[in-house]
LUMGU-838896 format. One record per residue (C-alpha): residue in three letters; x, y, z. Coordinates in Angstrom, 3 decimals, decimal comma. Each point is the difference from the previous one (the first is absolute). Layout:
// LUMGU-838896
   kese          u          v          w
    ala          X          Y          Z
...
//
This chain:
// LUMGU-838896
   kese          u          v          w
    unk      5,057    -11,355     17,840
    unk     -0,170      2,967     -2,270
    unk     -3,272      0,191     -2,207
    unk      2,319      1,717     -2,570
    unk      2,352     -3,054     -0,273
    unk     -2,819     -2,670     -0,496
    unk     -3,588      2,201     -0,036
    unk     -1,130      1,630     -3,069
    unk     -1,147      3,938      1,166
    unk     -2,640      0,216     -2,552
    unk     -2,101     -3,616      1,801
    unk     -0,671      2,221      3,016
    unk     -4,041      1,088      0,517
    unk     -0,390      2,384      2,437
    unk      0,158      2,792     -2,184
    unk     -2,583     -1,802     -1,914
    unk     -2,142     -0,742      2,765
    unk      0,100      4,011      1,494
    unk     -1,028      1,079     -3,755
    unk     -2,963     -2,446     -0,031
    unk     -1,013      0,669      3,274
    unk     -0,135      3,209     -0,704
    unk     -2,143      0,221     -3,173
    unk     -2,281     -2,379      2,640
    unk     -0,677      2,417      2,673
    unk      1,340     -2,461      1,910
    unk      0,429      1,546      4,085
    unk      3,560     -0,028      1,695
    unk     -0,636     -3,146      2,032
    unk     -1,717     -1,882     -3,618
    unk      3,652      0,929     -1,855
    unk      2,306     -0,682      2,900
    unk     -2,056     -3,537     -0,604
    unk      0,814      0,247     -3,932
    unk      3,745      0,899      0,722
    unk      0,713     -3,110      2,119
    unk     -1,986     -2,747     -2,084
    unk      2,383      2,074     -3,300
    unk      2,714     -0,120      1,637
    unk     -0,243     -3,742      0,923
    unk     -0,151     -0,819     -3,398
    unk      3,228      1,686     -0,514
    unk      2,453     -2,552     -2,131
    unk      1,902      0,420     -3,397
    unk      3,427     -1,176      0,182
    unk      2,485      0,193     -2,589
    unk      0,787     -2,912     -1,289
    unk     -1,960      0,467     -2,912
    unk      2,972      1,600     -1,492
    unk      2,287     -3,444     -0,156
    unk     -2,403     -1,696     -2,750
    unk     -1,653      3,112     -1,550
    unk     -3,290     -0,787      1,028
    unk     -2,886      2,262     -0,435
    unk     -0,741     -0,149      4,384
    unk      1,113      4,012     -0,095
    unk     -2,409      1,244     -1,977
    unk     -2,733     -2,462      2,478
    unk      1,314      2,193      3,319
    unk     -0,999      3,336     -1,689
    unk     -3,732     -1,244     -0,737
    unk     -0,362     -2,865      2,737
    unk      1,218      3,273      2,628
    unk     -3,114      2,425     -1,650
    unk     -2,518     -2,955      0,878
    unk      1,349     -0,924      2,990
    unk     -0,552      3,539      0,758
    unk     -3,670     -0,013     -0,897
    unk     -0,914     -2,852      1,294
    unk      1,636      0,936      3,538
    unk     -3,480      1,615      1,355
    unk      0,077     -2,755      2,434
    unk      0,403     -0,466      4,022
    unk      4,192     -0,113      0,142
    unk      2,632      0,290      2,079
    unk      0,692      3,739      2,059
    unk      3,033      0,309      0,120
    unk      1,401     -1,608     -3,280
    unk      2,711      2,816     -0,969
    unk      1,551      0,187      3,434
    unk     -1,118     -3,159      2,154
    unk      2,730     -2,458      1,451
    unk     -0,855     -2,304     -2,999
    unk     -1,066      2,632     -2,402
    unk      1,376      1,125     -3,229
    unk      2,964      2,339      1,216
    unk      0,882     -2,959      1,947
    unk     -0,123     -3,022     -2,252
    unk      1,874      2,647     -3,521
    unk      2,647      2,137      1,603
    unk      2,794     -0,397      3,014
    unk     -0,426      3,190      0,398
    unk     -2,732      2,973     -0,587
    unk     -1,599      3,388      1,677
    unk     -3,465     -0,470      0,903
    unk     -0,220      3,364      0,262
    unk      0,366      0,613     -3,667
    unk     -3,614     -1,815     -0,798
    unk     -1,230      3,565      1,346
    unk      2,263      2,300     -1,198
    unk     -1,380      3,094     -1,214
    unk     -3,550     -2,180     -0,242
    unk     -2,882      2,296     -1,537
    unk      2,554      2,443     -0,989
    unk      1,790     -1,521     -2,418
    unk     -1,092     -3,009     -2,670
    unk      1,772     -2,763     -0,949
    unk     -0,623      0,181     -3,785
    unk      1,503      2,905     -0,276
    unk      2,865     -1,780      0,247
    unk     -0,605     -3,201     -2,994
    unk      2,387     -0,290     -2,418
    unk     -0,334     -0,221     -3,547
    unk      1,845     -2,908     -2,090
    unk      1,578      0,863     -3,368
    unk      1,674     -2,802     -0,192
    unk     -1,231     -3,719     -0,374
    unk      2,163     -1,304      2,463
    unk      0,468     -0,851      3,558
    unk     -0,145      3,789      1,554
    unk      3,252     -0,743      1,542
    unk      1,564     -0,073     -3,615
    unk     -1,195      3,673     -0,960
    unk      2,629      1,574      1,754
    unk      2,483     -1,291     -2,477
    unk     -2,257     -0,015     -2,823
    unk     -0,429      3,939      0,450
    unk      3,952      0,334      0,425
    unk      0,788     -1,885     -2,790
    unk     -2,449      1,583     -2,214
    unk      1,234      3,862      1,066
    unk      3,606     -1,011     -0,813
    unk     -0,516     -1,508     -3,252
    unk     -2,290      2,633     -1,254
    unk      2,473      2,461      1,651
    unk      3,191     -1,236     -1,974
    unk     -1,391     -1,060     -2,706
    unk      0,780     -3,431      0,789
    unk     -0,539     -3,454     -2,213
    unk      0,388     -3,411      1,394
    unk      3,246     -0,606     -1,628
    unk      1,517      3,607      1,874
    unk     -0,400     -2,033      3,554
    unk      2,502     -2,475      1,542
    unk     -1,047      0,146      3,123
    unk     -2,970      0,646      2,129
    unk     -0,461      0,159      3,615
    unk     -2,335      0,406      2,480
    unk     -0,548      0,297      3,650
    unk     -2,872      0,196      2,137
    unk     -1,448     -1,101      3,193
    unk     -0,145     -4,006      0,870
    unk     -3,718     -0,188      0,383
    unk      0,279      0,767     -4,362
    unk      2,817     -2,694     -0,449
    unk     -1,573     -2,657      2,106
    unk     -3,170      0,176     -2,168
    unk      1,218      1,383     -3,452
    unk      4,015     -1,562     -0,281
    unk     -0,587     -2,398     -2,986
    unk      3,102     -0,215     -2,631
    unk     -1,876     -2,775     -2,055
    unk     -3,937      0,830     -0,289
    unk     -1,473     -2,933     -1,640
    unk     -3,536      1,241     -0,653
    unk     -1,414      3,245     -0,599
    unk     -1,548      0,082      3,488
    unk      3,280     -0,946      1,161
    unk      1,650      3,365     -1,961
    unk     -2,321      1,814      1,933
    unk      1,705     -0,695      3,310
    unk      3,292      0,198     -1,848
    unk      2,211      3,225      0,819
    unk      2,223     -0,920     -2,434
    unk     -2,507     -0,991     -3,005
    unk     -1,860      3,581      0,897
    unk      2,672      2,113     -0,081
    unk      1,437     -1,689     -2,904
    unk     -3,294      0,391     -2,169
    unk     -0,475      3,436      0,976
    unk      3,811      0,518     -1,216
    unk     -0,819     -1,412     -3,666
    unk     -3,861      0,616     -0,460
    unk      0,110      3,269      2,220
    unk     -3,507     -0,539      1,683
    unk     -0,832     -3,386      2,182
    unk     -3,912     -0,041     -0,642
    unk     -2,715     -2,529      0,084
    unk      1,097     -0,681     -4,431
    unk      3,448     -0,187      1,050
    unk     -0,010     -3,465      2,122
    unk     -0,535     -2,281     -2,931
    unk      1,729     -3,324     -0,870
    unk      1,399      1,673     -2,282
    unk      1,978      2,742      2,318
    unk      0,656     -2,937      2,294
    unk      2,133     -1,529     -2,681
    unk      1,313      2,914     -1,902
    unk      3,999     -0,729      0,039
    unk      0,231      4,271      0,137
    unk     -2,118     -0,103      3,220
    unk      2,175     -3,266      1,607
    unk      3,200      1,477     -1,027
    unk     -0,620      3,325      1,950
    unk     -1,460     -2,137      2,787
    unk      3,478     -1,857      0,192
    unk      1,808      3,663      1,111
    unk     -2,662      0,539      2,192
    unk      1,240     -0,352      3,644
    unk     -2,097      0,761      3,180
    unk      0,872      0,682      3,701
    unk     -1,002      0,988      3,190
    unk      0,959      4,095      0,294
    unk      0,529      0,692      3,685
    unk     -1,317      3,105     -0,458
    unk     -3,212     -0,943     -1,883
    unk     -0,407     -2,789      2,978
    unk      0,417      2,868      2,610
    unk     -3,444      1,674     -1,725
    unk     -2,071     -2,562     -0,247
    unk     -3,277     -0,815      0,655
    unk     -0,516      3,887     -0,316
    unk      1,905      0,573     -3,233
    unk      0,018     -3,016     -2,761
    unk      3,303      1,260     -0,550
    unk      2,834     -0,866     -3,463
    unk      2,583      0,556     -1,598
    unk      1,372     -0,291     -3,433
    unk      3,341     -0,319     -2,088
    unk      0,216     -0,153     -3,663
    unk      3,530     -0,714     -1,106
    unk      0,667      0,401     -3,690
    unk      2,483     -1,303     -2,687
    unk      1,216      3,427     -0,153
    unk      1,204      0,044      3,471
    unk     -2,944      2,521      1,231
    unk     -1,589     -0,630      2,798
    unk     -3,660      1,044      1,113
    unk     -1,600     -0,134      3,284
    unk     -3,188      0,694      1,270
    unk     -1,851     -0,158      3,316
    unk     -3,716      0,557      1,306
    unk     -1,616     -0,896      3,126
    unk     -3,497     -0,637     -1,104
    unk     -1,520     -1,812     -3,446
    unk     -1,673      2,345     -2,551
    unk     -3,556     -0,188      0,692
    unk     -0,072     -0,150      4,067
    unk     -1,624      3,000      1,649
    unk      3,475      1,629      0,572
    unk      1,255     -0,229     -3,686
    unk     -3,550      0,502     -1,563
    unk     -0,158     -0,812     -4,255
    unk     -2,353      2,135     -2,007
    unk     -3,567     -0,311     -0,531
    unk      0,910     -0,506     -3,565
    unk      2,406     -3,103      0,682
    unk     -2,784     -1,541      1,975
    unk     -2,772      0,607     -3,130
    unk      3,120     -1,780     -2,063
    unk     -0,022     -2,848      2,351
    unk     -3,783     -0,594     -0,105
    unk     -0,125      0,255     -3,694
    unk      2,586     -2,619     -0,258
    unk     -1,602     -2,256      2,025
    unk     -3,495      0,269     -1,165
    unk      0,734      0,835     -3,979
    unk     -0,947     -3,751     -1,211
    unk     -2,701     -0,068      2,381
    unk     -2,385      3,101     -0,325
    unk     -1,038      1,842     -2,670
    unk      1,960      3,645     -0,111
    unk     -3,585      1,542      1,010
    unk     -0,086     -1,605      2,810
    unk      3,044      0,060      1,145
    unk      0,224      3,738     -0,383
    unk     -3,423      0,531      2,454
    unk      1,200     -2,039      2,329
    unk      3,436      1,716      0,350
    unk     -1,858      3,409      0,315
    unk     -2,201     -1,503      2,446
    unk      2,746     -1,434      2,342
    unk      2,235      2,812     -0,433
    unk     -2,916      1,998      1,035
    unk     -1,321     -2,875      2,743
    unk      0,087      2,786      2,849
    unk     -2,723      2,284     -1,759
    unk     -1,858     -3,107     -1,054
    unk     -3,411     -0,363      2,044
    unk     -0,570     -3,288      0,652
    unk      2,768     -3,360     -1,280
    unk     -3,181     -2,052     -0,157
    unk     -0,825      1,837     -3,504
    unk      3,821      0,465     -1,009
    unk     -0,253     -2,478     -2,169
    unk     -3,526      0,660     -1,392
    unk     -0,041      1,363     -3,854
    unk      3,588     -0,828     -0,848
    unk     -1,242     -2,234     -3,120
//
């Protein structure tokens, strides 16, 4: 089995469980307890995706508490056992990488930031399609074709030519790259009912073909590799390639993008004062004294 053909990533808790136990003071033997009795919670698979259900958004919060709650008595050897967790979600894996570089290099460093409201293994495209469009100039009625190729891990998960729900569009390389071609953006506003039934949007997404790229295949898990090409009614043709999604730690976006984001997300729900002191205070988390009064005088 491969965790990324059936296993949702984002369900898994050891990360979770290393972070609590460390704001615990919890002692190397207590956390090697916490990271078995996490990591033998570990489930999330994706078949959420075939109905639309809301079980994805569950794996992020259910893996945060399972990660809490792990301070318990739990197995030793969980990551590398003979029925642990490299075991039971890969056919193959390097042990050795759980202690790579460990204490000299951190993890985070390395999270990714999502522009997009979309399956991450849609952004990619979304990112190529936007560059060429705002590049040439380009309206939906310019393109008559579209292709993409990428890596089969994206195709197994994302390949949907006929999204029937928004959650659905989502996980749809087609409907993503088609939206971003006629609404140039592919935000949290931009998967409506209305988008999913705009005849502009579904008559891009009908020249939209995808494909497994040898080449992007050959770079991945490393490099979430894609490429792009626009054909137009003029007889142009536009390409563009990139090996990682805007917003992972090798293709960084701007502080100023990420502000954008937030204020998207949160403009019907907090009052402008607010949200303004708590972007200062996250962008500024690092110099903060203490998160247990970040949120303390926002109101």
């Amino acid at each position: 089995m491969n965790q990324h053909e059936t296993g949702h990533p984002t369900r898994l808790d050891h990360r979770l469980a290393a972070a609590a136990g460390k704001l615990l003071g919890l002692t190397p033997d207590a956390l090697v307890h916490a990271l078995g009795t996490a990591g033998t919670q570990a489930a999330g698979l994706w078949e959420f995706i075939e109905n639309g259900s809301m079980s994805k958004h569950l794996h992020a919060g259910k893996a945060a508490w399972n990660g809490v709650f792990a301070a318990l008595t739990g197995a030793e050897t969980i990551l590398e056992g003979r029925r642990g967790f490299l075991e039971a979600m890969a056919r193959e894996y390097d042990v050795h990488k759980i202690t790579d570089r460990l204490g000299e290099w951190h993890k985070i460093r390395e999270n990714c930031f999502k522009i997009h409201a979309s399956c991450r293994h849609t952004h990619h495209a979304i990112d190529l399609v936007l560059q060429l469009v705002r590049d040439h100039a380009l309206t939906p009625a310019d393109i008559t074709r579209l292709r993409v190729g990428t890596y089969p891990v994206a195709l197994d998960i994302t390949d949907n030519p006929a999204p029937d729900s928004i959650y659905a569009a989502k996980f749809s390389l087609q409907f993503c790259t088609a939206l971003a071609a006629v609404r140039q953006r592919a935000g949290l506003a931009d998967f409506t009912e209305e988008t999913l039934h705009d005849p502009v949007v579904r008559d891009v997404l009908s020249r939209v073909e995808v494909y497994v790229d040898e080449e992007c295949a050959g770079k991945y898990p490393d490099r979430w590799a894609a490429k792009v090409e626009m054909v137009t009614r003029s007889g142009e043709t536009f390409t563009a390639q990139t090996d990682y999604p805007r917003g992972d730690f090798e293709n960084p976006v701007s502080a100023g993008e990420l502000r954008a984001k937030f204020e998207q997300l949160t403009a019907n729900g907090l009052p402008d004062h607010v949200r303004q002191r708590l972007e200062a205070r996250v962008l500024a988390l690092e110099s903060w004294p203490s998160v247990a009064t970040l949120f303390e005088g926002l109101w």
